[in-house]
C-alpha positions in Angstrom: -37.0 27.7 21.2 -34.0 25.7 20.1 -34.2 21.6 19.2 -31.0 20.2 19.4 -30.1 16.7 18.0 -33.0 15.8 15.6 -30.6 14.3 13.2 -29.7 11.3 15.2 -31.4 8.4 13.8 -29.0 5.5 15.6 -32.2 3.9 17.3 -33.7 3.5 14.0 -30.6 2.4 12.9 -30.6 -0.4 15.8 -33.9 -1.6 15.3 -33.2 -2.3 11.4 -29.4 -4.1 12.2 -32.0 -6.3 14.9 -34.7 -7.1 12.2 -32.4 -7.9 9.5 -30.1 -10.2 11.8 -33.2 -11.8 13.0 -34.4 -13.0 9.5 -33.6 -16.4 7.7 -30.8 -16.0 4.8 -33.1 -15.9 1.4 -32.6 -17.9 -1.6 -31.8 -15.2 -4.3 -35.1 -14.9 -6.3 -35.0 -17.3 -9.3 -33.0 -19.7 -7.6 -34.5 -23.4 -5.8 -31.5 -25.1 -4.0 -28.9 -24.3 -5.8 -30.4 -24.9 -9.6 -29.9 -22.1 -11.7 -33.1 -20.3 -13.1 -33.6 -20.5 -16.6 -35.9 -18.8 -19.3 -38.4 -19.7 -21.5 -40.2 -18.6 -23.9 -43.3 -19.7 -26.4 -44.1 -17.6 -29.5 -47.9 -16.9 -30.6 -49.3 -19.3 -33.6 -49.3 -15.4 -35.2 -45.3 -15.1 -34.4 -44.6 -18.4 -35.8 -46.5 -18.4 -38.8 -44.9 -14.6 -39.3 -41.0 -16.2 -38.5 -42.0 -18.9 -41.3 -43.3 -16.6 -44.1 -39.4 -15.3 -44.2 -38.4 -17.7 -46.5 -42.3 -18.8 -47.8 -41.3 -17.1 -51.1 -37.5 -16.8 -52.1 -37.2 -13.0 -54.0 -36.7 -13.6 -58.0 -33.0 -11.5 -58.6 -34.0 -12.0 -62.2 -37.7 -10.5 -62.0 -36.6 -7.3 -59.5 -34.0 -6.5 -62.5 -36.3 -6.5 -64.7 -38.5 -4.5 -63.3 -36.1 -2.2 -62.2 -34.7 -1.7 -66.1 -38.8 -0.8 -66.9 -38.4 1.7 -64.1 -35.3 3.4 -65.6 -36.5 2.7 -69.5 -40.0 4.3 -68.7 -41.6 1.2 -69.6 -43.4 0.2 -66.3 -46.5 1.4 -65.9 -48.7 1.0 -62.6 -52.3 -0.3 -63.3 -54.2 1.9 -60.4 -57.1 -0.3 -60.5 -54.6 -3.7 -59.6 -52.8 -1.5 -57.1 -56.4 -0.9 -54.9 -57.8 -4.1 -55.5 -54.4 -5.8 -54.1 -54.2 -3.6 -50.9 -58.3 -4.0 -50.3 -57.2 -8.2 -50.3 -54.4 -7.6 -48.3 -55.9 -5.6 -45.5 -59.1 -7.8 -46.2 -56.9 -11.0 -44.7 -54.9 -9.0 -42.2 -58.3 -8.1 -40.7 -59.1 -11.5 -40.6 -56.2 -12.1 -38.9 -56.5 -9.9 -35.9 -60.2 -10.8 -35.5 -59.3 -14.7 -35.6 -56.1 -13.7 -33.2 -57.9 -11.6 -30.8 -61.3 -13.8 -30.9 -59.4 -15.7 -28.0 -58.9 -12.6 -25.6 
């Protein structure tokens, strides 16, 4: 058995043109009458006090050359006990951090 014409899709062609002639012209999403849409944007306490540690403490030219000389000279020499106890404090406070930031959620 052979169906001829199943590709002709004018009537579903007619009933969109009818639906979409029969709806109310749309303000373009974003836009009230005319005014423009604008953005906005608010930053975490966590961003802002991250944005203001940038310039918190200015790097010393004089100290990094220095210790870059002791580098090349052989003369620096890492204290391992310093190094751990630093990065315990550090992660200590950024653990504080997050629990104080996320206590919120």
């Amino acid at each position: 058995m052979k169906i001829n014409g199943t590709n002709d899709s004018k009537p579903v062609d007619l009933i969109n043109r009818a639906t979409n002639a029969s709806r109310s012209p749309t303000v373009p999403q974003g836009e009230v009458a005319g005014v423009p849409p604008t953005d906005q944007v608010s930053l975490s306490a966590t961003t802002q006090s991250l944005v203001g540690s940038d310039s918190a403490e200015p790097i010393d030219s004089a100290k990094v050359e220095e210790v870059r000389a002791a580098i090349q000279e052989g003369r620096f020499h890492v204290n391992a006990q310093v190094v751990a106890d630093r990065m315990i404090s550090a992660a200590s406070e950024l653990l504080e951090t997050i629990s104080v930031g996320g206590a919120g959620r």
